[in-house]
N, CA, C and O atoms as a GROMACS GRO file, in nm:
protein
  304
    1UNK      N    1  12.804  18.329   5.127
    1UNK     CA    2  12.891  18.218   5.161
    1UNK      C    3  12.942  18.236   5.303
    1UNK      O    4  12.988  18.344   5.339
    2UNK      N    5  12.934  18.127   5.386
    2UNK     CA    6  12.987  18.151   5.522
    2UNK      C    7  13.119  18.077   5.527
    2UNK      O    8  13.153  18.008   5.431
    3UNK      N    9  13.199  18.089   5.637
    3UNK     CA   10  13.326  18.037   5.674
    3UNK      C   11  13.317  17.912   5.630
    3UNK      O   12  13.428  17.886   5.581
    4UNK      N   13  13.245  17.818   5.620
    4UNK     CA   14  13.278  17.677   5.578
    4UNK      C   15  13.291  17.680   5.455
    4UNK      O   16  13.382  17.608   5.414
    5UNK      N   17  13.216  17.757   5.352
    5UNK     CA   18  13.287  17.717   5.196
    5UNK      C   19  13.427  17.714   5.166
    5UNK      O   20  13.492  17.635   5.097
    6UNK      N   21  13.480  17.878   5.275
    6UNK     CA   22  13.614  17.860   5.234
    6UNK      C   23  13.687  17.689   5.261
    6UNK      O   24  13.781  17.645   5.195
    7UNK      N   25  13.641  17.641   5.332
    7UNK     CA   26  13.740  17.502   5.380
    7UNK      C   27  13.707  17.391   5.267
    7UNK      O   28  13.785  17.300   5.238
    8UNK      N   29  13.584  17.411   5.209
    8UNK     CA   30  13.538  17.322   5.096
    8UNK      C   31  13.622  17.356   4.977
    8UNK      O   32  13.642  17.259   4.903
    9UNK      N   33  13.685  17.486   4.932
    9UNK     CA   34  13.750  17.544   4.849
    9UNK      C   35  13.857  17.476   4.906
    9UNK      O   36  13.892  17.387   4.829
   10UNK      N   37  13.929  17.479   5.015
   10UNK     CA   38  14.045  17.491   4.992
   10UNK      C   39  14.050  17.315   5.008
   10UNK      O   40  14.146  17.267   4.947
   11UNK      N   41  13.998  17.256   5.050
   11UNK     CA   42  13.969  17.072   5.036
   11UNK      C   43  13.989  17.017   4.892
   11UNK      O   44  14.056  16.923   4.850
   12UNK      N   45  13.879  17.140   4.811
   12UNK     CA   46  13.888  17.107   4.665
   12UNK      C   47  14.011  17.116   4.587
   12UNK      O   48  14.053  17.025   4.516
   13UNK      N   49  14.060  17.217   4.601
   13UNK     CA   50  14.209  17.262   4.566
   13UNK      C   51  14.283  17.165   4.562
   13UNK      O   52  14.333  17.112   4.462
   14UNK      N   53  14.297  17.128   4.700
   14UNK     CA   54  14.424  17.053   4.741
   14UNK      C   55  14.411  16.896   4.692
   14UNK      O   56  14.507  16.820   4.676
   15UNK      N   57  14.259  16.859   4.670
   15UNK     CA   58  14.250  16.706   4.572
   15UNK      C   59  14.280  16.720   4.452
   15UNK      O   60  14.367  16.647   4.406
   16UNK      N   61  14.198  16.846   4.345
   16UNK     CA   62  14.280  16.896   4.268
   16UNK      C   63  14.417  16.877   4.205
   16UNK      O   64  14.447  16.838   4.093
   17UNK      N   65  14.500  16.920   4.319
   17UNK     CA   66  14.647  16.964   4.304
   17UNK      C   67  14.710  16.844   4.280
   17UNK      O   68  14.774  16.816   4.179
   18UNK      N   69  14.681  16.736   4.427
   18UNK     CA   70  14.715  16.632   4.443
   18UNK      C   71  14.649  16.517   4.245
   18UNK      O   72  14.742  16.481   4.173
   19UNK      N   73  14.552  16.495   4.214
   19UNK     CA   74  14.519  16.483   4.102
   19UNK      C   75  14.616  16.482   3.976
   19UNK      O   76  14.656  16.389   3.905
   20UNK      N   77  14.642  16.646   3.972
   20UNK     CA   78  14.728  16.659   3.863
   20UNK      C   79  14.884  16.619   3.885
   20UNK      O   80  14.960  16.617   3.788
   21UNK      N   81  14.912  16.600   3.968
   21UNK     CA   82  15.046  16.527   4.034
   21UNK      C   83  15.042  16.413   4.002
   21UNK      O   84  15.145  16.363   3.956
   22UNK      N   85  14.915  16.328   4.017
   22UNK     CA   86  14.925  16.197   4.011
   22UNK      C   87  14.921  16.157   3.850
   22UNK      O   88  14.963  16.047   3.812
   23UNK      N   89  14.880  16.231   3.782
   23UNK     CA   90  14.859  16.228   3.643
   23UNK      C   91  14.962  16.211   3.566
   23UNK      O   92  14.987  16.118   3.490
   24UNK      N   93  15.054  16.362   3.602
   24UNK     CA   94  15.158  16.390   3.594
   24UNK      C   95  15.240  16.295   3.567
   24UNK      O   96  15.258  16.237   3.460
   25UNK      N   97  15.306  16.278   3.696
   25UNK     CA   98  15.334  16.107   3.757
   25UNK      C   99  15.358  15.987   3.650
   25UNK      O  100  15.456  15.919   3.620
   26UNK      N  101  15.228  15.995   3.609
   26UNK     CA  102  15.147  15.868   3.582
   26UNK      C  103  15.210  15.858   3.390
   26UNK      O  104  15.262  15.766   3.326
   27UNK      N  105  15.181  15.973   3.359
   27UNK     CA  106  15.223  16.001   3.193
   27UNK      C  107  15.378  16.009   3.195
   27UNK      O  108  15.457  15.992   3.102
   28UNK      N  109  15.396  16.032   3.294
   28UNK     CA  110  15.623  16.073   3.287
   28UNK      C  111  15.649  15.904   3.318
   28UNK      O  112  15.765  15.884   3.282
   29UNK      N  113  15.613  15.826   3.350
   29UNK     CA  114  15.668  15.708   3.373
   29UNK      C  115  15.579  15.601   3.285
   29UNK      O  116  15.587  15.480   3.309
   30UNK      N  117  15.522  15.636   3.214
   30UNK     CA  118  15.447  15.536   3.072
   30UNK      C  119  15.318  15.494   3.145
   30UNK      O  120  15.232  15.448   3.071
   31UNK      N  121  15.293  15.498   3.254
   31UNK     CA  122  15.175  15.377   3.361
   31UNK      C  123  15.019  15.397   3.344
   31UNK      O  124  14.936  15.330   3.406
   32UNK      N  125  14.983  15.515   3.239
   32UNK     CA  126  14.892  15.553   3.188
   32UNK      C  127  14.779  15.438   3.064
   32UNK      O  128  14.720  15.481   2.964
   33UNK      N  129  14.778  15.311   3.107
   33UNK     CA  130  14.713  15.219   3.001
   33UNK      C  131  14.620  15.167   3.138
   33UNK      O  132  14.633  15.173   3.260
   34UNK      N  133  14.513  15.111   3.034
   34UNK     CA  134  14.401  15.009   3.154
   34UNK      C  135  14.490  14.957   3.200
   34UNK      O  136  14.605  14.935   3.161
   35UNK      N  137  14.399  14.922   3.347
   35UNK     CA  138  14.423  14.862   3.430
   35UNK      C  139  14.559  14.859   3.503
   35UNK      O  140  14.578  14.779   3.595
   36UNK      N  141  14.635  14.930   3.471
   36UNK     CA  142  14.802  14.920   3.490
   36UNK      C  143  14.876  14.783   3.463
   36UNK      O  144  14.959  14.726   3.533
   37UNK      N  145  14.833  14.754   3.365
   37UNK     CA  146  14.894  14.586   3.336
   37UNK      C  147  14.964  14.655   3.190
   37UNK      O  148  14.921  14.754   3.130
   38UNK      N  149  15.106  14.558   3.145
   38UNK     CA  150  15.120  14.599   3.046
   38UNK      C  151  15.025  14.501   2.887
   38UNK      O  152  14.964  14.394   2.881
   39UNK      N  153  15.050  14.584   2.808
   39UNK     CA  154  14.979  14.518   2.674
   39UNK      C  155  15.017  14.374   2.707
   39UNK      O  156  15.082  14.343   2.807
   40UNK      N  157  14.972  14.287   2.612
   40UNK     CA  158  15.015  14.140   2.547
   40UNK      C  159  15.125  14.129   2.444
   40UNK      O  160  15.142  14.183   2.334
   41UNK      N  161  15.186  14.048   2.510
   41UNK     CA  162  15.334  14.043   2.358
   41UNK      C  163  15.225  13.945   2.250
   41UNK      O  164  15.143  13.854   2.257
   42UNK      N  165  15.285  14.030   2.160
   42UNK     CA  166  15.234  13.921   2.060
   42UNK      C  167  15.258  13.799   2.055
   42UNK      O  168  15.365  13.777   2.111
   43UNK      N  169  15.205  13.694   2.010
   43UNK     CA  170  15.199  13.573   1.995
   43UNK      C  171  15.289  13.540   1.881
   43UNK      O  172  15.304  13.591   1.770
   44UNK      N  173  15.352  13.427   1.952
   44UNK     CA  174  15.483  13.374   1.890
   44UNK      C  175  15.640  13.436   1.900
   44UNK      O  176  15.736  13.378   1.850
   45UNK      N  177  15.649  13.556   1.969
   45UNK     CA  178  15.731  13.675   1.977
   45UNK      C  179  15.769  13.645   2.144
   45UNK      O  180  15.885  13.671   2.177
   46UNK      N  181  15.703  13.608   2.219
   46UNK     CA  182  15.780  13.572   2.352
   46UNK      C  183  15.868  13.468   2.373
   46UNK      O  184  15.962  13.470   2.453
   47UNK      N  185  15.835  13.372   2.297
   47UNK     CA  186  15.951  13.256   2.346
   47UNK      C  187  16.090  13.310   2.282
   47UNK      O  188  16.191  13.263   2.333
   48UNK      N  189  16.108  13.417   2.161
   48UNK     CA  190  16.187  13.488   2.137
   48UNK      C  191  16.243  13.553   2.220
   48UNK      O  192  16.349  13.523   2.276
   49UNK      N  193  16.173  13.656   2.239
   49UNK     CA  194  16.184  13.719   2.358
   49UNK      C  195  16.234  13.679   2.467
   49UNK      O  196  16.306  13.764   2.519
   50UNK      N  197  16.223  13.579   2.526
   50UNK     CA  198  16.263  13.508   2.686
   50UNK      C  199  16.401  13.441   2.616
   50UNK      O  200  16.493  13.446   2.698
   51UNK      N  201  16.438  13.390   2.508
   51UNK     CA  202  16.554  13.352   2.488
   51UNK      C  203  16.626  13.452   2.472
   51UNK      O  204  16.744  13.449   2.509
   52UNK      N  205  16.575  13.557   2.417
   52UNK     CA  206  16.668  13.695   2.422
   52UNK      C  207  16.733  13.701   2.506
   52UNK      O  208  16.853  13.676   2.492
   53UNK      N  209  16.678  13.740   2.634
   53UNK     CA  210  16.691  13.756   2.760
   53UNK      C  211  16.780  13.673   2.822
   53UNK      O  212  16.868  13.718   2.895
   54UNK      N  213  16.766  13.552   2.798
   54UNK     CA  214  16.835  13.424   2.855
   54UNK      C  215  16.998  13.484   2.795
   54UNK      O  216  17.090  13.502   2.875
   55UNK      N  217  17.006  13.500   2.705
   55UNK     CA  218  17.155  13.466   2.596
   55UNK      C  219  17.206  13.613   2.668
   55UNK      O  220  17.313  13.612   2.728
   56UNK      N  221  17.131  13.733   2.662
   56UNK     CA  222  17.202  13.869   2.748
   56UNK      C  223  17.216  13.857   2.846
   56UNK      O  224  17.301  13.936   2.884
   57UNK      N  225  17.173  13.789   2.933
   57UNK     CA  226  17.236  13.782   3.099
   57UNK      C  227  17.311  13.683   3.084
   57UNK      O  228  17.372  13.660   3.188
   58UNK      N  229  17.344  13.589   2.974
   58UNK     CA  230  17.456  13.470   2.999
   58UNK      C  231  17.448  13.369   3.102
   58UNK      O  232  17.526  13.340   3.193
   59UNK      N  233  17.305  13.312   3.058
   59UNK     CA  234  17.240  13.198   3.125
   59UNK      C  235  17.295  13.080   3.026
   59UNK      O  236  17.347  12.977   3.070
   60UNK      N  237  17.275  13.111   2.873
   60UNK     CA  238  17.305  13.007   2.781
   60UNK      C  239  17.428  13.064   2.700
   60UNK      O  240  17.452  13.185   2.701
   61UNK      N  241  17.463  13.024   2.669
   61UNK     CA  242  17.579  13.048   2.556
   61UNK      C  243  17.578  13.068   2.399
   61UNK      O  244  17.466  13.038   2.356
   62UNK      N  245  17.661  13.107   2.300
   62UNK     CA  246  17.598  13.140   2.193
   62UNK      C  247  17.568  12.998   2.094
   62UNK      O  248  17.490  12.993   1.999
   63UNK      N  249  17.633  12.912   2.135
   63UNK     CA  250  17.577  12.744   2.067
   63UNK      C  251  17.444  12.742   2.069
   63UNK      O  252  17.359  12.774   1.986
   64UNK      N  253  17.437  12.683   2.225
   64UNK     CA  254  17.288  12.674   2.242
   64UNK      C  255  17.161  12.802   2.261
   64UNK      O  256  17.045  12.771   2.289
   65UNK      N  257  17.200  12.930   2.242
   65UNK     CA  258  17.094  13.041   2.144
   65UNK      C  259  17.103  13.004   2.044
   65UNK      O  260  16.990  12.968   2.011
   66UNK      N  261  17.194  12.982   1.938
   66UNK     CA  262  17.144  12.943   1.804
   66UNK      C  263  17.085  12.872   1.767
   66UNK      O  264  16.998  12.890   1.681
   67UNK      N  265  17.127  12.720   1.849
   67UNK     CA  266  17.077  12.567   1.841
   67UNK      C  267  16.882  12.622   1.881
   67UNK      O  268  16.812  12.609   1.780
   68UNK      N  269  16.838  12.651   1.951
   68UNK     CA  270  16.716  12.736   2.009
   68UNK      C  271  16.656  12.807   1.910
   68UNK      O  272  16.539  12.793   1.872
   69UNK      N  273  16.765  12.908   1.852
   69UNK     CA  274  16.671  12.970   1.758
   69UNK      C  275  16.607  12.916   1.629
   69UNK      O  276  16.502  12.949   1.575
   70UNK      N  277  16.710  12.811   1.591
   70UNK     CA  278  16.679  12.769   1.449
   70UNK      C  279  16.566  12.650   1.523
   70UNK      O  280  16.479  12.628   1.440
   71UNK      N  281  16.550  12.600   1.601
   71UNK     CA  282  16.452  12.543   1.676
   71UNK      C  283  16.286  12.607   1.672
   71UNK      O  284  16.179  12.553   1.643
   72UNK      N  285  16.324  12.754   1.719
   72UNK     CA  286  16.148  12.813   1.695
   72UNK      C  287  16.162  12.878   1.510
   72UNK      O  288  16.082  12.956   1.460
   73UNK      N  289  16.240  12.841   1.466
   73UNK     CA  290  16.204  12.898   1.299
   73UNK      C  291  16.143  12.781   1.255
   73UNK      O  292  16.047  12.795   1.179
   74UNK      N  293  16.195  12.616   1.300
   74UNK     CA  294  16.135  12.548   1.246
   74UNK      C  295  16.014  12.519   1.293
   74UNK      O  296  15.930  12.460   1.225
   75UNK      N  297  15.996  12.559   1.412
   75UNK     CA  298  15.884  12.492   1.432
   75UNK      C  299  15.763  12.532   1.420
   75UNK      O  300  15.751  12.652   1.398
   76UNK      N  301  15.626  12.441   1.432
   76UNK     CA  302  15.499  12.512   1.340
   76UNK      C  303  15.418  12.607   1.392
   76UNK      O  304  15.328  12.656   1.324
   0.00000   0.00000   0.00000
């Protein structure tokens, strides 16, 4: 082996290193699924969902969340 392997070693290493960092990374903050997109909400479960949301930041009030909710129970 001449002087240049060592630099190929230590090239390798350091992508390596960098690698398991990113992995790391990647599993400590959930971001580990295809494509980095999250899943699909299930169907029928988001317009729930987004009214959720609406009524906890106090966009709507608790009348009209209810008036809403009994709205997607009835509907088909």
């Amino acid at each position: 082996m001449g002087p240049g392997m060592g630099w190929v070693f230590l090239l390798l290493m350091i992508a390596g290193i960098a690698a398991l960092v990113v992995l790391t990374v990647r599993l400590a903050t959930g971001g580990l699924n295809r494509g980095g997109h999250r899943p699909p909400e299930p169907r029928g479960g988001s317009a729930r969902a987004i009214l959720d949301e609406r009524y906890a930041r106090g966009e709507i009030d608790h009348a009209e969340y209810d008036e809403r909710v009994a709205r997607l129970r009835d509907a088909p």
